[in-house]
C-alpha positions as CSV (number, residue, x, y, z in Angstrom):
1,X,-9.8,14.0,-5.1
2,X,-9.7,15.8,-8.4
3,X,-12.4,18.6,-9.1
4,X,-12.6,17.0,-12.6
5,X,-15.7,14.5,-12.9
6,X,-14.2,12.4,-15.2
7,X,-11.3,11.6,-12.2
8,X,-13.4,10.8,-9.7
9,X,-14.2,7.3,-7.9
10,X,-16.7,6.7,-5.5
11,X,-15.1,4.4,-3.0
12,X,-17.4,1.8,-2.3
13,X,-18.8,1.9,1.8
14,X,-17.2,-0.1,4.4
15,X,-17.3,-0.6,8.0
16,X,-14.3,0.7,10.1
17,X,-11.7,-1.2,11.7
18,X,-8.5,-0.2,13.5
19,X,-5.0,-1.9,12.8
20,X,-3.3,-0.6,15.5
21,X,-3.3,3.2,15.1
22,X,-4.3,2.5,11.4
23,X,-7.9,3.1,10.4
24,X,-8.9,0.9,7.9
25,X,-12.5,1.2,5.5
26,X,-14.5,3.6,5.8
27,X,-13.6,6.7,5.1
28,X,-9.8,6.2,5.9
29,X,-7.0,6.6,3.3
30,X,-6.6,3.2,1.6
31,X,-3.5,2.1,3.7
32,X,-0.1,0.0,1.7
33,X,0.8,-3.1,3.0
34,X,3.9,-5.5,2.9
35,X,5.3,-8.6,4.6
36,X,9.2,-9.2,6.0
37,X,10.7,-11.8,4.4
38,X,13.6,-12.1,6.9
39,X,14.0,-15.0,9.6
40,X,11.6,-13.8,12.3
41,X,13.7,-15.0,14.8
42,X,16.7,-12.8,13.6
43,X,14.9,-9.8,15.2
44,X,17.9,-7.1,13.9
45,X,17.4,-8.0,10.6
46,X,13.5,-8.2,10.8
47,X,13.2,-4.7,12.3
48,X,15.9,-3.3,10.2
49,X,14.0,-4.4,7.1
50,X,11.2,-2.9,8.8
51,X,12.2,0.5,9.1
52,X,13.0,0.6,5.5
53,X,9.7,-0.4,4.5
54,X,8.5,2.5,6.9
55,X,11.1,5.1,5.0
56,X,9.5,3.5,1.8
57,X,5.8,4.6,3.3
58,X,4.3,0.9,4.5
59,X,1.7,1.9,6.9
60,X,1.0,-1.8,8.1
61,X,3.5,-4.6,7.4
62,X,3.2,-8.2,8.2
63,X,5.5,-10.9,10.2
64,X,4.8,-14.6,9.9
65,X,5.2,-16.1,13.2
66,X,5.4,-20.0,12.4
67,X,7.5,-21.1,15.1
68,X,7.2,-20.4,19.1
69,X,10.6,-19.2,18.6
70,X,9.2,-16.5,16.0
71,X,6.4,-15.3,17.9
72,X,9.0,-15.0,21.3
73,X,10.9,-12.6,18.6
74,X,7.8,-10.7,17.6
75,X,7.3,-9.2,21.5
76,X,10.8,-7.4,20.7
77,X,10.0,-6.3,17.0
78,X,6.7,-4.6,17.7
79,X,8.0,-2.2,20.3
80,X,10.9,-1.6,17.9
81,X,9.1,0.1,15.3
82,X,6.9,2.5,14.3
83,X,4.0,0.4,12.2
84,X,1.2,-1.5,13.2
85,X,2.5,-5.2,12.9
86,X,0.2,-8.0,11.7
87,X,1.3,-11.8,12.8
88,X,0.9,-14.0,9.7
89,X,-0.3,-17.3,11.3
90,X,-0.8,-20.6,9.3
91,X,-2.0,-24.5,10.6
92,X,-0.9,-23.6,14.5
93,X,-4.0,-21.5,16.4
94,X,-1.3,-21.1,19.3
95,X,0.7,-19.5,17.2
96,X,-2.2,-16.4,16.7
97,X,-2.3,-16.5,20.6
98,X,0.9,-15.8,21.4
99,X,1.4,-13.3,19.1
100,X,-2.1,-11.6,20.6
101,X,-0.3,-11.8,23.7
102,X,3.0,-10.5,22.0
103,X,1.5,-7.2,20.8
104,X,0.5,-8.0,17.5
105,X,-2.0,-5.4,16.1
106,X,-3.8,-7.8,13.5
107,X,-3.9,-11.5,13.3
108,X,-4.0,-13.1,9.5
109,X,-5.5,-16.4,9.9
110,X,-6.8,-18.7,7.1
111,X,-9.5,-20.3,8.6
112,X,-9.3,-23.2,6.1
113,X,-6.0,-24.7,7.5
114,X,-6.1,-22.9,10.5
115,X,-8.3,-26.3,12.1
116,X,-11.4,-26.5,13.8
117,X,-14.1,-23.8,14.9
118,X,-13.5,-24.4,18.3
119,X,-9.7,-23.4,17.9
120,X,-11.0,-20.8,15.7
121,X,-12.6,-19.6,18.7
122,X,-10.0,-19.6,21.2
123,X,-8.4,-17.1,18.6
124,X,-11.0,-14.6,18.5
125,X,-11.2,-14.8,22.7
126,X,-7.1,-14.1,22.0
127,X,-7.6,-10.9,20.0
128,X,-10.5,-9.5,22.0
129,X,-8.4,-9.6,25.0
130,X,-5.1,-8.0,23.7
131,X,-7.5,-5.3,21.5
132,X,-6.0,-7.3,17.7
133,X,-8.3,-7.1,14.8
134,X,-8.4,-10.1,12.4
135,X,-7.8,-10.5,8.4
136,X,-9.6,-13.8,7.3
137,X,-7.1,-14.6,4.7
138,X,-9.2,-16.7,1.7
139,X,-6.4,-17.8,-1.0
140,X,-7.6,-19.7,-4.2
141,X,-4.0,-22.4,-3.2
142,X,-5.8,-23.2,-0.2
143,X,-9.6,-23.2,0.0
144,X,-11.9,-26.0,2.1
145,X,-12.1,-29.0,0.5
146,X,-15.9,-29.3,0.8
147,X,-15.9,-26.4,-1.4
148,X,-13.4,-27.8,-4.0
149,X,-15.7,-30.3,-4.1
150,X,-18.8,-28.4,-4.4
151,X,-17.5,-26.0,-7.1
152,X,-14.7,-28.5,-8.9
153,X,-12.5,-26.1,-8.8
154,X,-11.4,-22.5,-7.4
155,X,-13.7,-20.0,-9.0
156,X,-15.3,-16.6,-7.6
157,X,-18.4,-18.3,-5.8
158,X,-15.8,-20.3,-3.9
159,X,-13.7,-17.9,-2.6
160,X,-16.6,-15.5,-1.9
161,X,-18.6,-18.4,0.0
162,X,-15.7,-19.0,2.1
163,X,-15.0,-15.7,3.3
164,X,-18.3,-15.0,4.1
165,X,-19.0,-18.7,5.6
166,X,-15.8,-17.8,8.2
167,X,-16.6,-14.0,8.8
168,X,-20.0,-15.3,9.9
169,X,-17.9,-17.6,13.1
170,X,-16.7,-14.4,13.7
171,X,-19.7,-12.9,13.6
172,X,-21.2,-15.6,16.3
173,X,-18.4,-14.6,18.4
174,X,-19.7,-11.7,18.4
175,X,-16.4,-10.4,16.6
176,X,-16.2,-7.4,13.9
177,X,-12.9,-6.0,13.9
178,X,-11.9,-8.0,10.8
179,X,-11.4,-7.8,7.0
180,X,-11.1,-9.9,4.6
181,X,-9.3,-10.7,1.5
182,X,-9.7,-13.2,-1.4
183,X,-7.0,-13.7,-3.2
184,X,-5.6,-15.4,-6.3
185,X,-3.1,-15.5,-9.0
186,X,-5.1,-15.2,-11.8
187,X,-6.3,-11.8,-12.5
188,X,-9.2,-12.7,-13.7
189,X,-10.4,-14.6,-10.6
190,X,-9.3,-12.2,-7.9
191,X,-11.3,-9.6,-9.6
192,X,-14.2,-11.2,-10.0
193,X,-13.9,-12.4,-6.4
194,X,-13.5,-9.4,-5.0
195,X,-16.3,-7.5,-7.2
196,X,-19.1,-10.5,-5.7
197,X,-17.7,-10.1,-1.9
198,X,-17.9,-6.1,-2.4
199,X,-21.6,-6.6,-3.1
200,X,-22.2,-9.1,-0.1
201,X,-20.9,-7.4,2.4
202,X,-20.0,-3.9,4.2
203,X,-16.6,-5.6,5.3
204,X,-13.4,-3.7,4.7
205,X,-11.6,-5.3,1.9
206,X,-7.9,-6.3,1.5
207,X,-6.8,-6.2,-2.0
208,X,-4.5,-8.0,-4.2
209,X,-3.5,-10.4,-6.5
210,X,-1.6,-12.7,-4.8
211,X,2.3,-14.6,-6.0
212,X,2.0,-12.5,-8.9
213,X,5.7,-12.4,-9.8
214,X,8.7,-10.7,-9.9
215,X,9.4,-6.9,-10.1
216,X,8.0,-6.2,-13.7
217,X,5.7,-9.1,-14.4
218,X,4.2,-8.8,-10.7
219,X,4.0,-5.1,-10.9
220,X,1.6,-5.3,-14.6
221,X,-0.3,-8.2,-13.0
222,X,-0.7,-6.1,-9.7
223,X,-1.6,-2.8,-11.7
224,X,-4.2,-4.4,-13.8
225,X,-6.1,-6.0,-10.6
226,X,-5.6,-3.8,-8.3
227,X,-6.2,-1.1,-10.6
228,X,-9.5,-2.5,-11.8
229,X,-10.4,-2.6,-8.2
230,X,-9.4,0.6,-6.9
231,X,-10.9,2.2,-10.0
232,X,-14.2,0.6,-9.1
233,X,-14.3,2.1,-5.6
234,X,-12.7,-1.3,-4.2
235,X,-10.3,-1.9,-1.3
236,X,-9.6,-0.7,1.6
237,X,-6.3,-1.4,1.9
238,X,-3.6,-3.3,-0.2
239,X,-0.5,-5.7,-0.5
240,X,1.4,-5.7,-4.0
241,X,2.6,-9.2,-3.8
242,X,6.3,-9.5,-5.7
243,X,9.2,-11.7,-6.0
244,X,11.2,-8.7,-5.0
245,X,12.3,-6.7,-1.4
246,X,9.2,-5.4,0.8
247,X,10.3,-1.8,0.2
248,X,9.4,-2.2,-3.3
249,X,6.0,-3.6,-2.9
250,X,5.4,-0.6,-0.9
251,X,6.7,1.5,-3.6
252,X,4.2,0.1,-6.7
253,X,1.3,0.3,-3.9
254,X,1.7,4.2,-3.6
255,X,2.5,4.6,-7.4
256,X,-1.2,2.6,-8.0
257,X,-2.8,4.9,-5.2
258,X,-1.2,8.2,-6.8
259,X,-2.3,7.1,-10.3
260,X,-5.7,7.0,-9.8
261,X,-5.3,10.3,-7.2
262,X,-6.5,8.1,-4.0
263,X,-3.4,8.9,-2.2
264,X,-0.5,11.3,-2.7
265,X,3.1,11.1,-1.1
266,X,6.3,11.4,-2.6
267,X,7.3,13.1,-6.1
268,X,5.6,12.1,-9.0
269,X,7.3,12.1,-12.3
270,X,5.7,13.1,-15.0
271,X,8.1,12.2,-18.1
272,X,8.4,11.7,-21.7
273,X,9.5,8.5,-23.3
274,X,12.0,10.4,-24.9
275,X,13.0,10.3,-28.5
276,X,15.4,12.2,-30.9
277,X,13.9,15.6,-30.1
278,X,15.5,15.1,-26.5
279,X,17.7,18.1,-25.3
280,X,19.1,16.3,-22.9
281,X,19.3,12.1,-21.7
282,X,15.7,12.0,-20.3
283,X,15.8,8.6,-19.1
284,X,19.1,8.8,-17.6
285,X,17.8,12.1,-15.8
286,X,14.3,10.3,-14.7
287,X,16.6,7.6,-13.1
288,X,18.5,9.6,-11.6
289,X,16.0,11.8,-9.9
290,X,14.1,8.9,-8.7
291,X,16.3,7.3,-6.9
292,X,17.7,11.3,-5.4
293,X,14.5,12.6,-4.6
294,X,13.1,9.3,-2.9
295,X,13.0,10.2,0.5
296,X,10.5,12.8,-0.5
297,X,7.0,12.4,1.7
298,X,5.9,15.7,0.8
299,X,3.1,15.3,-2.6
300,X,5.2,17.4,-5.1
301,X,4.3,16.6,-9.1
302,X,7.6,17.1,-11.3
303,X,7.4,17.6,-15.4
304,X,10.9,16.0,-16.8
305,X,10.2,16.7,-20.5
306,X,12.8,16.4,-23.5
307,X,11.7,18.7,-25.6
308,X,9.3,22.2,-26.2
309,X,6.3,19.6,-27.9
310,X,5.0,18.6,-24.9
311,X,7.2,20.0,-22.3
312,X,5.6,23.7,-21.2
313,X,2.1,21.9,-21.7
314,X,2.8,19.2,-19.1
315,X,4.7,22.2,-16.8
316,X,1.2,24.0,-16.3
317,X,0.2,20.6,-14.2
318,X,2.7,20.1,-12.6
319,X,4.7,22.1,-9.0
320,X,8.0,22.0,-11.1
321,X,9.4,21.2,-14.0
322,X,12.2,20.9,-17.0
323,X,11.6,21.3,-20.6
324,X,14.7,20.5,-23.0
325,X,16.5,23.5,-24.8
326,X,19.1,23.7,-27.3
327,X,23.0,24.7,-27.1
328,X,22.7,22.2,-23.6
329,X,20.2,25.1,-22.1
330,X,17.0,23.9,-20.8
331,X,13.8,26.1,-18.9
332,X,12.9,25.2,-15.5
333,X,8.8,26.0,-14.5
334,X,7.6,26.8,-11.2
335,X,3.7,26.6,-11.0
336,X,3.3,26.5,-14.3
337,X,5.4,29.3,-15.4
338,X,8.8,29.7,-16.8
339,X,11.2,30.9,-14.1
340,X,15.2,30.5,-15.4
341,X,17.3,27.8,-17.4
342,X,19.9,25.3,-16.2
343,X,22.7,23.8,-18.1
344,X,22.7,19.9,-18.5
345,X,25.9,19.5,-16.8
346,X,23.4,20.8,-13.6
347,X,20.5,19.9,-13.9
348,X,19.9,16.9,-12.0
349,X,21.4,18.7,-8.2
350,X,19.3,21.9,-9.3
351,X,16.3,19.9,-9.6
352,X,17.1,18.0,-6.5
353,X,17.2,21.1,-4.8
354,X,14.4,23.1,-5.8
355,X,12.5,19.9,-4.9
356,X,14.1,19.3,-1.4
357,X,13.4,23.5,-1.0
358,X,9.7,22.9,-1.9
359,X,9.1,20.0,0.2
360,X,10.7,21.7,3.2
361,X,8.3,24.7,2.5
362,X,5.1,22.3,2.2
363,X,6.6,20.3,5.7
364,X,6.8,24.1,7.6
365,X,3.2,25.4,7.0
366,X,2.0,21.7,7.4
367,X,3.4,21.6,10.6
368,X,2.6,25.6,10.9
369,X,-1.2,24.7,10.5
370,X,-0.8,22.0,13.0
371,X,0.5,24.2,15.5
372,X,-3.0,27.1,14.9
373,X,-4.8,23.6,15.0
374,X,-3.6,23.0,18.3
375,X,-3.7,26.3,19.7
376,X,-7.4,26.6,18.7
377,X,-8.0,23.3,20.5
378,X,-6.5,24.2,23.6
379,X,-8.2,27.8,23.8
380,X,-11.6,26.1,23.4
C-alpha cells in the first residue's frame, strides 16, 4: 500500500477461507479468477487453456462439470496443473459430489436451481469429506421464485436475502468454508448488492459484474463495478466476466488490482496519449512493449512518454523509463534519473532488455531473501 493517505483503502474485514492453497478474505491478497471455456471432456485442451491462464497470473480458475463425463475428465485436469480448480455445478447435486470426490478445491453451486435442502445437504457432507470450500453463487438471471415474487423483480434486497437465506443452510450444517457472490449485469444492481451483503455479513466476498460483454464494453462495465467495490474496501477475490479468452479476464483483473495499488505483478505502463509533440510512434511502441514484456511477474512501473512535457516528470515514479528527443534520440531514466539515449530504430529491444535485466535482478534477491529466510528458520 501506498504511504500517501489519499491512496489508501481500508479493505473491509472478512473471515478466512482456503481455495486449495489459496487464502481467500481476510487479510489475503485479493486473488483473480477465470473460467475455461473449453469442452471439459477434451482434457488437453482444458488443461492447455489452463496453463495459459496460469502464465497470464489466474490464481483460481473454474471448470463447469455438467455432465458425468466432465466431472470423470476433471480427476485428470486437477493433477495437471498448478491452480486451485473450482467445479462450476448447475441443476445436478451429483454433479458437485463427484467433483468433491474428483479433487476439486471449491464447489460453485447456486442453491436456487441446485434443488432441494436435503440435496443441498448431501453437498456440504461431499466437500467436508474431500476438504472443498463452497461459493454460493446468487445471479440476478436466476433467483428463487418466492423471492421474485416477494420483490417483483431482481433488486439488491433480493439478491442479498438469498445469499444470506442459503449461507445460513450452510451454517446449520455446520459449514463455513464458503463465500459468496451476488452477481448481476447491471452495474448498478451488483453494486448496490454487494455494498448491503458487505454490511450483513463477515463472509468473504466474490466480486463481479456478471455477462458484462465483450473485451472493451465488458472491460468499462467490469472497471466501473469492480472498481467501485474494490475502492470501497470490497471483495475478496474477483472474476472479470468477458466475451473474450480466459487469459484476458485474468489480465483486466490484475490491471483493476494494480490501479488501485491492491496488488502488483507484471510491468505497468505508464504512457501518454500521444499527440504531435511525439518523438517517436508512442502507441505503436506501448503496443509493442506490452505484448514483449508480458511474461513479466516481477512489479516493475515503466514511463513511455512522447515528449519532455510530461516525460522526466512521470520518469521520477516510475523503475524505468523513455522520454521522446529530437533528431530520432530519446533519454532513457533509471530510478528517476537520466542514464543514456537510444535511437528509435532501438528502442523497443533496449527497453525489453533493461526490463527483462531488472526483473531478473528483483527474481535473484527475492529468491536471495528466501534463502536467509530459510536458513534462519532452520537454525532456530
Amino acid at each position: 500500500m501506498s504511504y500517501r493517505p489519499y491512496q489508501q483503502i481500508l479493505r473491509r474485514k472478512s473471515r478466512q477461507i482456503r481455495v486449495g492453497r489459496v487464502r481467500v478474505g481476510g487479510d489475503a491478497p485479493i486473488s483473480v479468477q477465470t473460467m475455461t471455456n473449453t469442452p471439459t471432456e477434451d482434457v488437453q485442451a482444458t488443461i492447455a487453456q489452463i496453463r495459459r491462464c496460469e502464465e497470464a497470473g489466474a490464481d483460481i480458475v473454474r471448470v463447469s462439470v455438467p455432465t458425468p463425463e466432465s466431472t470423470a475428465a476433471l480427476r485428470q485436469i486437477v493433477r495437471a496443473v498448478e491452480v486451485p480448480i473450482v467445479a462450476d455445478i448447475h441443476f445436478h447435486y451429483r454433479r458437485a459430489i463427484e467433483a468433491a470426490e474428483a479433487g476439486a478445491a471449491c464447489l460453485r453451486i447456486n442453491p436456487g436451481n441446485i434443488g432441494s435442502k436435503e440435496r443441498v445437504r448431501e453437498v456440504v457432507k461431499a466437500a467436508r469429506d474431500h476438504g472443498c470450500s463452497i461459493r454460493i453463487g446468487v445471479n440476478a438471471g436466476s433467483l428463487e421464485r418466492h423471492l421474485l415474487e416477494k420483490y417483483g423483480e431482481p433488486n439488491p434486497e433480493a439478491l442479498v436475502e438469498s445469499a444470506l437465506w442459503h449461507a445460513a443452510h450452510l451454517q446449520e450444517e455446520d459449514f463455513h468454508e464458503f463465500k459468496i457472490s451476488v452477481k448481476a449485469s447491471d452495474v448498478f444492481l451488483a453494486v448496490a448488492a454487494y455494498q448491503q451483503l458487505a454490511e450483513a455479513c463477515d463472509h468473504p466476498l466474490h466480486i463481479g459484474i456478471t455477462e458484462a460483454g465483450g473485451r472493451r464494453t465488458g472491460t468499462v462495465k467490469s472497471a466501473i463495478g469492480l472498481g467501485s467495490l474494490l475502492w470501497a474496501g470490497i471483495g475478496d477475490t474477483l472474476r472479470v466476466s468477458l466475451s473474450a479468452e480466459p487469459e484476458e479476464e485474468v489480465r483486466v483483473g490484475w490491471e483493476l488490482l494494480k490501479s488501485l495499488g491492491l496488488r502488483h505483478r507484471g510491468v505497468r505502463i505508464v504512457s501518454c496519449p500521444s499527440c504531435a509533440r511525439q518523438g517517436f510512434d508512442v502507441i505503436g511502441t506501448v503496443a509493442a512493449l506490452e505484448e514483449r514484456l508480458a511474461h513479466i511477474e516481477q512489479p516493475i512501473t515503466l514511463s513511455i512518454i512522447g515528449c519532455v512535457v510530461n516525460g522526466p516528470g512521470e520518469a521520477l515514479m516510475t523503475d524505468l523509463g523513455v522520454t521522446g528527443g529530437g533528431a530520432g534520440t530519446h533519454m532513457v531514466y533509471r530510478a528517476g534519473r537520466t542514464d543514456h539515449t537510444v535511437k528509435g530504430e532501438a528502442m523497443v529491444e533496449h527497453i525489453v532488455a533493461l526490463v527483462e535485466a531488472k526483473a531478473a535482478e528483483m527474481a535473484a534477491a527475492q529468491a536471495a531473501a528466501a534463502a536467509a529466510g530459510a536458513r534462519k528458520q532452520a537454525a532456530e
